[in-house]
C-alpha positions as CSV (number, residue, x, y, z in Angstrom):
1,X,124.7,79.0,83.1
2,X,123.7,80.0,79.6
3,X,121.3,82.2,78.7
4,X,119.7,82.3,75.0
5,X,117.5,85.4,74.5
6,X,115.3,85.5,70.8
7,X,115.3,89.0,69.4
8,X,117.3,92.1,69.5
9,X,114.8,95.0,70.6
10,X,115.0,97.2,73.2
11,X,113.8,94.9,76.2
12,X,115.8,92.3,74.7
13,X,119.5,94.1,74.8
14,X,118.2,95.2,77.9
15,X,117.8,92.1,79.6
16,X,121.1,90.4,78.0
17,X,123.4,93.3,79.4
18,X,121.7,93.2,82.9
19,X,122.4,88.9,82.6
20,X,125.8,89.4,81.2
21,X,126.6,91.9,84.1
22,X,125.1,89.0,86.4
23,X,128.3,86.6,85.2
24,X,125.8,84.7,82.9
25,X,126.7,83.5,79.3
26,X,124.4,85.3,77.3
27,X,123.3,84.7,73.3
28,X,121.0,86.8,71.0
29,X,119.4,85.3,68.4
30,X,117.8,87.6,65.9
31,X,115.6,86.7,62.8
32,X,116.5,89.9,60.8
33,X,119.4,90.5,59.3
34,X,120.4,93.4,61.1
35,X,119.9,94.1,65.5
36,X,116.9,96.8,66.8
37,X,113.8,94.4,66.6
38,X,111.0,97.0,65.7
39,X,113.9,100.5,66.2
40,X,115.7,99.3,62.9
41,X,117.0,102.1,60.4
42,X,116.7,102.5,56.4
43,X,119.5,103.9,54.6
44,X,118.6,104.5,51.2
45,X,120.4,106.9,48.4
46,X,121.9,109.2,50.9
47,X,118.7,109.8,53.4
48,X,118.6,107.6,56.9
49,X,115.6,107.2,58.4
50,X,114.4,105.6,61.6
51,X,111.8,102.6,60.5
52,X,110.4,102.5,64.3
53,X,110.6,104.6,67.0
54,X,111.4,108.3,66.4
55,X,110.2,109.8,69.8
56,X,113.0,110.2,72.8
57,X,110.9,110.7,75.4
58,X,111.3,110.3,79.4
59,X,115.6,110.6,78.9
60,X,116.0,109.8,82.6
61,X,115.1,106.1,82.2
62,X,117.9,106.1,79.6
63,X,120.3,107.6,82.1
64,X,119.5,105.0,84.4
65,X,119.8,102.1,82.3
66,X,123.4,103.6,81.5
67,X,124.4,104.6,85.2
68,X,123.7,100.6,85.9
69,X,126.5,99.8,84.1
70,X,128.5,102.8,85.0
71,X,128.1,104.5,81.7
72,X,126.3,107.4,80.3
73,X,124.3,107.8,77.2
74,X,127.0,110.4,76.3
75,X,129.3,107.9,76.1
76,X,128.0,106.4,73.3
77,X,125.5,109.9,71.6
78,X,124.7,113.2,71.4
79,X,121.6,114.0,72.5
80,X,120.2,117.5,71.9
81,X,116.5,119.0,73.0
82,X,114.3,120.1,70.5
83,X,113.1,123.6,70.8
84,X,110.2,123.6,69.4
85,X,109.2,120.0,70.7
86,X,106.4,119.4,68.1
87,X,103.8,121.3,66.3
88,X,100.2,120.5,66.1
89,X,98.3,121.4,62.8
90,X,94.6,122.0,63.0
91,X,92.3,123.2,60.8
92,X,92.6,127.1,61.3
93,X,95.4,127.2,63.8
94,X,98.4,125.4,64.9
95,X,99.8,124.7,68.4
96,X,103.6,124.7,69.0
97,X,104.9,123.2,72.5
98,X,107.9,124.6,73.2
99,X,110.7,123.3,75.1
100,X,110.0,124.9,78.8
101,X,106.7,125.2,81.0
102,X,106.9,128.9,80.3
103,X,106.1,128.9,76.7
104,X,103.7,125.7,76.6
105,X,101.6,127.8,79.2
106,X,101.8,131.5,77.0
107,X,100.6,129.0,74.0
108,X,97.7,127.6,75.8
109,X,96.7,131.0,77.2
110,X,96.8,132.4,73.7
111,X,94.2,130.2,72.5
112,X,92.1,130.1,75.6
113,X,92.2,132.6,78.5
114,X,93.3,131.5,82.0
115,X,94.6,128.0,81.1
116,X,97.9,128.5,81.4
117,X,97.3,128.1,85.4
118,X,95.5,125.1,84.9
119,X,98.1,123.4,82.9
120,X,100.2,124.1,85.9
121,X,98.3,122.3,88.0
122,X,97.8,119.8,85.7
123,X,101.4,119.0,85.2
124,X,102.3,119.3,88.9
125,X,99.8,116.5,89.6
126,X,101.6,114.6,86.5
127,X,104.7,115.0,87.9
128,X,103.5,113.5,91.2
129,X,102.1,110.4,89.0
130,X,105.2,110.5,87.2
131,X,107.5,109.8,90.2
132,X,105.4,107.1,91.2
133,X,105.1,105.6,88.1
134,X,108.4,105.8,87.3
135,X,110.1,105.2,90.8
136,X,107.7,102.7,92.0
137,X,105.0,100.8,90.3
138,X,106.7,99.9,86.7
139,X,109.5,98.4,88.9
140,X,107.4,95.8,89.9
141,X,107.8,92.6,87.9
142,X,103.5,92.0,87.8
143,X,103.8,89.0,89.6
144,X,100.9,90.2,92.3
145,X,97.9,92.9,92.8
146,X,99.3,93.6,95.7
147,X,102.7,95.3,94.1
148,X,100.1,98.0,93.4
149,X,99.0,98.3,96.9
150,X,101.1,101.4,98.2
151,X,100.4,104.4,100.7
152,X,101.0,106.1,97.6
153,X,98.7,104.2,95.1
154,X,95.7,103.8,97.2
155,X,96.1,108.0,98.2
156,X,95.4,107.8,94.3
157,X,93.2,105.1,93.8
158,X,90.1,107.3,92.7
159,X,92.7,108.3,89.7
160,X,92.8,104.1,88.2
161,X,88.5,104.4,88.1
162,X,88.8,107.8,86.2
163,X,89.9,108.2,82.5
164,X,92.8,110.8,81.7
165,X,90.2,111.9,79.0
166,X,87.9,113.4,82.2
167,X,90.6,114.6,84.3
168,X,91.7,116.8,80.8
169,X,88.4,117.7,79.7
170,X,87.3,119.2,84.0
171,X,89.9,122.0,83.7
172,X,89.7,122.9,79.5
173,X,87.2,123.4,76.9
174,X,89.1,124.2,73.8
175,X,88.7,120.9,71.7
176,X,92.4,122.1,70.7
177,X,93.9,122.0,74.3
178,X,91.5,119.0,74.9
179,X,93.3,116.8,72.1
180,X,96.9,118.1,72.7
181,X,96.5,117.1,76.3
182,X,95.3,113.4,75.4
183,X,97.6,112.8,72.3
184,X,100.5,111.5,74.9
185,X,98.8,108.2,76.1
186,X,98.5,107.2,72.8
187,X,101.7,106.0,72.9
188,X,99.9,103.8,75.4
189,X,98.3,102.3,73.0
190,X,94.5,102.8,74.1
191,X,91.8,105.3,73.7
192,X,91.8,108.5,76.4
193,X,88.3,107.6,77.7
194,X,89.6,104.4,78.3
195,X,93.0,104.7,80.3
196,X,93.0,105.9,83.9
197,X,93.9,109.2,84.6
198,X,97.2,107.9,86.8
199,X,98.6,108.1,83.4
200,X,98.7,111.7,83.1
201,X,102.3,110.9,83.7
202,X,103.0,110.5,80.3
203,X,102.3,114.9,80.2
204,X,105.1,114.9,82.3
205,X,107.1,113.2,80.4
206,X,105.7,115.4,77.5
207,X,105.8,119.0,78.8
208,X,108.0,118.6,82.0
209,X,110.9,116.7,80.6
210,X,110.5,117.6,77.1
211,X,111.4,116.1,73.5
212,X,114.9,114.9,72.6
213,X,116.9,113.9,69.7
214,X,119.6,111.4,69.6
215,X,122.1,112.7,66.5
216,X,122.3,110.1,63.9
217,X,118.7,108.9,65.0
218,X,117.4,106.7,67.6
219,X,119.0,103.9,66.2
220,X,122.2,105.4,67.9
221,X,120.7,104.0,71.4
222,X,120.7,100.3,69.7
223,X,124.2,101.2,68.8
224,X,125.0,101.9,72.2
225,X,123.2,99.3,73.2
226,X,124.9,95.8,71.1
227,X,128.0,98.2,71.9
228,X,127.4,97.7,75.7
229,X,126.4,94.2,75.2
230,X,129.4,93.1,73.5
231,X,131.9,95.1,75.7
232,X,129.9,92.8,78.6
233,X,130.4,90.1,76.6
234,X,127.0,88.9,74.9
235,X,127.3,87.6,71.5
236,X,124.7,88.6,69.0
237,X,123.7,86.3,66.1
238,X,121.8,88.0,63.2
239,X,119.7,85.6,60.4
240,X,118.9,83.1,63.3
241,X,115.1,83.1,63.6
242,X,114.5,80.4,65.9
243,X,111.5,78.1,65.0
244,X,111.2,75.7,68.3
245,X,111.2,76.4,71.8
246,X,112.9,72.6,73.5
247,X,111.3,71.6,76.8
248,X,112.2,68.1,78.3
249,X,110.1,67.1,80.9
250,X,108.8,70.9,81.8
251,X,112.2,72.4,81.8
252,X,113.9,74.1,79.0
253,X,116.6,72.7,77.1
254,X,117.0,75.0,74.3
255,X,115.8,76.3,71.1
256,X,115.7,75.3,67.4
257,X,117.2,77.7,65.0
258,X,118.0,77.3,61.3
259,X,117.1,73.2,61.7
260,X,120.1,73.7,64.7
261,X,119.1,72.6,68.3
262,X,120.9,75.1,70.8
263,X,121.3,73.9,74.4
264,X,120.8,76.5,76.8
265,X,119.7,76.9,80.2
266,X,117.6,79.4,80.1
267,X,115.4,81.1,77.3
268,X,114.2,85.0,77.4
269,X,112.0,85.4,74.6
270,X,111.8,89.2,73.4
271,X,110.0,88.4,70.5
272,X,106.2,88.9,69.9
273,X,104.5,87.1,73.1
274,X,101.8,85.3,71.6
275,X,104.3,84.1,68.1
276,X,106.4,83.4,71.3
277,X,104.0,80.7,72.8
278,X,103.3,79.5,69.4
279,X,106.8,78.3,69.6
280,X,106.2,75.8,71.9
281,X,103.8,72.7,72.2
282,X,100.3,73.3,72.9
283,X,101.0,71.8,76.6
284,X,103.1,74.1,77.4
285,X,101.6,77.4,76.2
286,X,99.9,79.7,79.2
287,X,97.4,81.6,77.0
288,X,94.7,80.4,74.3
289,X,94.0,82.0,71.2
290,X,90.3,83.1,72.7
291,X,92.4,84.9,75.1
292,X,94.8,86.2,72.2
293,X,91.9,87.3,70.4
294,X,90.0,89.6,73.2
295,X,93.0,91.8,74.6
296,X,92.7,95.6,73.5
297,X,96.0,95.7,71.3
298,X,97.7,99.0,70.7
299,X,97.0,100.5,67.1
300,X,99.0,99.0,63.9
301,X,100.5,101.8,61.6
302,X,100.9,102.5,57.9
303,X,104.1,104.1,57.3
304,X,105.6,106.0,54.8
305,X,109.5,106.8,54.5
306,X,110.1,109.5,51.7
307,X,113.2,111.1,50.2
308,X,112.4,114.9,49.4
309,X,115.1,117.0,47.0
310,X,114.7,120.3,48.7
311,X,114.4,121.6,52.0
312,X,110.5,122.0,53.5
313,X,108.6,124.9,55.0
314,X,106.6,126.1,58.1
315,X,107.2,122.3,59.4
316,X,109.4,121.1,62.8
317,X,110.8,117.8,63.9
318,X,107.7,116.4,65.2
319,X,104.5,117.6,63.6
320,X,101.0,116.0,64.2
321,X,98.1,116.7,61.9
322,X,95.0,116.8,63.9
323,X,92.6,119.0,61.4
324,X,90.1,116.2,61.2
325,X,88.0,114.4,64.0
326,X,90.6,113.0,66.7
327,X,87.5,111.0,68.3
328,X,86.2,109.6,65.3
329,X,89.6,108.1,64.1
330,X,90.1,106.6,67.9
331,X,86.9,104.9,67.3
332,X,87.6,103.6,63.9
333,X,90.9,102.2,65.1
334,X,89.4,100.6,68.7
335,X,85.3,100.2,68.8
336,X,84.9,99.8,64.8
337,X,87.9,98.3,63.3
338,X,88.6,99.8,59.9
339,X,90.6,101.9,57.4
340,X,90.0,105.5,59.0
341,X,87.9,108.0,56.9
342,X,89.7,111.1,57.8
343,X,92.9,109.5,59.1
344,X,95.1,112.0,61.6
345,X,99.1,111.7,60.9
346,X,102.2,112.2,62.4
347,X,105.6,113.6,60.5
348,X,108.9,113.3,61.2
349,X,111.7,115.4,59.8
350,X,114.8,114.8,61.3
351,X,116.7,116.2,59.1
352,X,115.4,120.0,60.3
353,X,117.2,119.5,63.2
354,X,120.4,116.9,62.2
355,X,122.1,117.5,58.6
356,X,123.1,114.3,58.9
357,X,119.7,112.5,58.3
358,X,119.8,113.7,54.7
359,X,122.1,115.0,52.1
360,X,122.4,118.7,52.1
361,X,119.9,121.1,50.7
362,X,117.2,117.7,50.7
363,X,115.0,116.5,53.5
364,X,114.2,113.2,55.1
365,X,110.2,112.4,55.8
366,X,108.4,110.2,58.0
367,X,104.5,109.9,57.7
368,X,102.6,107.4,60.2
369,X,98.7,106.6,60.0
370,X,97.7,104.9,62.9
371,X,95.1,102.1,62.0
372,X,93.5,99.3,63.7
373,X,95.4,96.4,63.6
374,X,94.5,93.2,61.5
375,X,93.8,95.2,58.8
376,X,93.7,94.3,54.7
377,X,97.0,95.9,53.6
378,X,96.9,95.9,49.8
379,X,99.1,98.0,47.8
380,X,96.2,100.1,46.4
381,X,95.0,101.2,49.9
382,X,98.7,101.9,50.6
383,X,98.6,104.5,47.0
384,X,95.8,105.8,48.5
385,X,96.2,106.7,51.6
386,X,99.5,108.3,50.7
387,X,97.6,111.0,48.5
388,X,95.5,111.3,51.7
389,X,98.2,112.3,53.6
390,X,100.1,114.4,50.7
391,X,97.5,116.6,49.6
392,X,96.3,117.2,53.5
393,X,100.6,118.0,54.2
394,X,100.5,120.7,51.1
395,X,97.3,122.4,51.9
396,X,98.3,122.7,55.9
397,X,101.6,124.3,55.4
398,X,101.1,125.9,52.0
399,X,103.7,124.5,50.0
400,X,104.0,121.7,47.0
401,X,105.9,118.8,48.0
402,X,104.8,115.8,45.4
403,X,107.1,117.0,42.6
404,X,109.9,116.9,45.0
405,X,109.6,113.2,45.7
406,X,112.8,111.8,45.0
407,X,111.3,108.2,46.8
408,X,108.9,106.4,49.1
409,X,108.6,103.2,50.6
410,X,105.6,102.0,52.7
411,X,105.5,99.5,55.8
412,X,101.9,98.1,57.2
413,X,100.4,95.3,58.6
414,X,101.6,92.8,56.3
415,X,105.0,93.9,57.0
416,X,104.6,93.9,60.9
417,X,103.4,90.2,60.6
418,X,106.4,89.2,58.2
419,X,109.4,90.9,59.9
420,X,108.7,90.7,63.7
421,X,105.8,88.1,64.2
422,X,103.8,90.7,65.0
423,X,100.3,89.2,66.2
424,X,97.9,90.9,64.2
425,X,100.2,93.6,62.6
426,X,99.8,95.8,65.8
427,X,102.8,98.0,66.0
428,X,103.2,98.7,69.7
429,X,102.2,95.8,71.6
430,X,98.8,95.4,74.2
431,X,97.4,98.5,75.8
432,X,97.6,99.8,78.6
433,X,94.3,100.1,79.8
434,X,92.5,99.6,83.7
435,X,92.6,95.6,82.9
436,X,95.6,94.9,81.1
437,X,98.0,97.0,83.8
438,X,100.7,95.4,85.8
439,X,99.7,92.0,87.0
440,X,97.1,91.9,85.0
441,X,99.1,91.8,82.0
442,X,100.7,88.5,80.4
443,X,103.3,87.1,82.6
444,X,107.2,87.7,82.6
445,X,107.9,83.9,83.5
446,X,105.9,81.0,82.2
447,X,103.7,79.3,84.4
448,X,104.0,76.1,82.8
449,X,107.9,75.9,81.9
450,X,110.6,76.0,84.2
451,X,113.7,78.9,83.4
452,X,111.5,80.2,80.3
453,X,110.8,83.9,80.5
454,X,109.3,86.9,78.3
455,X,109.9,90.5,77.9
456,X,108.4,93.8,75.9
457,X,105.8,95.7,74.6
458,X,103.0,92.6,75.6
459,X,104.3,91.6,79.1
460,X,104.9,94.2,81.9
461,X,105.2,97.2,82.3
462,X,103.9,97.6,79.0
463,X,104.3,99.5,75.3
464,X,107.1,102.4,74.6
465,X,110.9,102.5,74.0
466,X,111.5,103.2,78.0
467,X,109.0,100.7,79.3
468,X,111.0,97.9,76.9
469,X,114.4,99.1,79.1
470,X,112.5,98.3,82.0
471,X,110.9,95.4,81.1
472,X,114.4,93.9,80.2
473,X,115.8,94.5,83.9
474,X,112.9,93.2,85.3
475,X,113.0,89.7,83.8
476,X,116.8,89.9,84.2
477,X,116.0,90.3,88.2
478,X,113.3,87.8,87.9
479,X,116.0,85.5,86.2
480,X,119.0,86.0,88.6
481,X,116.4,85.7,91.7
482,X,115.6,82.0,90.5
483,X,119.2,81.4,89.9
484,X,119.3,82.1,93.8
């Protein structure tokens, strides 16, 4: 049985290794020219930088996806914890989360009295969430409401009708505490107010299990990854966009790729969902464009990847710059679509913690914006938004970093759209809110095709680097199961 999978992110090497394992031939067809999907890596002049994800977070669902094929993320990188994990700049303090329960809660008492206990509490309930979470409800493939309906889950139920923006703002008042609480389910793509507060997991995954760094960047685990593959036997074909999903009589045949037909068996598509469906005939696609069109996506990003000549100040590996209005840019990115007026940013500089991101004595930067997606991307608002973010970087940690720009390059909406099919430029995929969790979300296997399957960030369990591992062992399951 042959199985042909399109794409080569995260849920998509995923699901080929678990398929391989199975005894199933397995091919990847990637559009790019190079594997990773949306975790692909620039190399430019000496400086390395990760063009996707740059966050390795929850390193237990990496240990797992190893251990299930006998391996080890050792085997393949070095992973180190950051100590600090991140700093948060605001406009007359900072906060920096440090790598153990003990500091986070000194840090938070420092700023306001007493809450240390109360972030104790906080996490311990988050750690309760997390186990089930992890352990139990993202295992289930979304196929039924009642996958949801556990001892533990209906103990908990009051916590899916709350937002994790309420649960946070009953035990603090400092807006500062307040926004470094909620900042984690942003990589859930949706609004505090509006995900439940079950996902307080994710300040597990924050404070509990901390902040990690793969050396050489976290395009090391899509080494490991294709490394695994191949060792299992998948082969991997780069410059293959495929442009036709082949159904004969309700059953899949194959795919079109480069004006070649490939017979398969099977088809996994990894790709962008909705480009996915597009790739068939409209009689065989499960979702309209009305339905498309009114999902809460997770926000798009404008990106910036700069060279610097000289080492940078009063900075960490993560930083997040949160000195303007955290509610007012979540509004103008999900209940008013457009360019943010005070934008908040995220920067990454790896090469604080691993020399070999940059050359010696320079540093490597990474500046994200998130936006709304489906937003005009022009070349001028890119120019500008850049000396948004520059002159905001130098006045925060008092030091001149323009003159010491040895390049930049940019990546928005247009790019999204052109390199991964992105619908509507959106950078992480559908949110995770109340009515777009689990079953509820778009299906791993087509209703209306026979031995045609999806997986990532817009079917379950949802966006993130760790969900996509999931995601990819779920539809393998889902696959072998019909084989049976």
């Amino acid at each position: 049985m042959k199985v042909i999978v399109i794409g080569s992110g995260f849920s998509s090497l995923s699901a080929a290794c678990y398929l391989a394992k199975a005894g199933l031939e397995v091919e990847i067809l990637e559009k790019n020219d190079t594997v990773g999907g949306r975790a692909r890596q620039l190399i430019k002049e000496g400086f390395t930088f990760d063009i996707g994800p740059s966050w390795y977070w929850m390193p237990d669902i990496f240990e797992n996806f190893f251990a299930d094929f006998g391996k080890k993320p050792s085997d393949y990188y070095h992973l180190e914890k950051l100590s600090p994990a991140y700093k948060i700049f605001f406009k007359d303090d900072s906060v920096t989360i440090g790598d153990c329960m003990d500091q986070i809660c000194l840090e938070f008492d420092r700023i306001e009295s007493g809450s240390g206990n109360h972030l104790r509490s906080f996490i311990k309930k988050a750690q309760e969430n997390y186990n089930i979470a992890i352990n139990k409800v993202v295992l289930k493939p979304g196929i039924s409401p009642f996958e949801l309906v556990t001892k533990d889950t209906v103990l908990r139920l009051d916590q899916f009708f709350k937002s994790i923006s309420q649960e946070v703002r009953k035990r603090f008042e400092n807006p500062k505490l307040i926004s470094t609480l909620e900042f984690p389910v942003l990589f859930l793509g949706a609004k505090p107010s509006k995900t439940p507060s079950f996902y307080s997991f994710m300040n597990f995954a924050d404070f509990g299990l901390g902040t990690w760094h793969p050396k050489g960047g976290m395009y090391e685990i899509i080494k490991a990854m294709v490394q695994l593959a191949q060792e299992l036997g998948v082969k991997i074909r780069t410059n293959h966009p495929v442009d036709k999903i082949l159904v004969l009589d309700g059953k899949i045949c194959g795919v079109r790729s480069n004006g070649v037909n490939l017979t398969s068996d099977y088809v996994i598509s990894g790709a962008d969902y909705h480009h996915s469906e597009t790739l068939l005939d409209k009689k065989y696609r499960q979702y309209s464009e009305t339905y498309w069109d009114t999902r809460t996506y997770a926000p798009s990003a404008l990106l910036f990847y700069v060279g610097f000549n000289k080492k940078l100040k009063n900075v960490h590996h993560h930083n997040l710059f949160f000195d303007t209005d955290f509610e007012r840019h979540t509004q103008e990115i999900y209940d008013e679509p457009q360019w943010p007026s005070d934008p908040l940013f995220y920067a990454n500089f790896p090469s604080i913690t691993d020399g070999t991101m940059a050359p010696k004595g320079n540093e490597t930067g990474f500046f994200l914006v998130p936006i709304a997606p489906n937003l005009e991307d022009t070349a001028e608002l890119r120019a500008q938004y850049f000396d948004i973010v520059i002159d905001r970087f130098e006045s925060l940690t008092d030091q001149e970093v323009r003159n010491s720009i040895i390049f930049k390059e940019s990546f928005c909406v247009k790019d999204f759209i052109e390199q991964y099919n992105s619908y509507k430029g959106n950078a992480y995929g559908m949110a995770n809110t109340l009515k777009q969790t689990a079953f509820l979300r778009p299906n791993l296997k087509s209703s209306k095709v026979k031995n045609l399957f999806f997986t990532g960030q817009l079917t379950v369990p949802g966006p993130g680097v760790p969900p996509s591992l999931i995601s990819g062992k779920l539809v393998a399951n889902l696959l072998t199961k019909n084989l049976k």
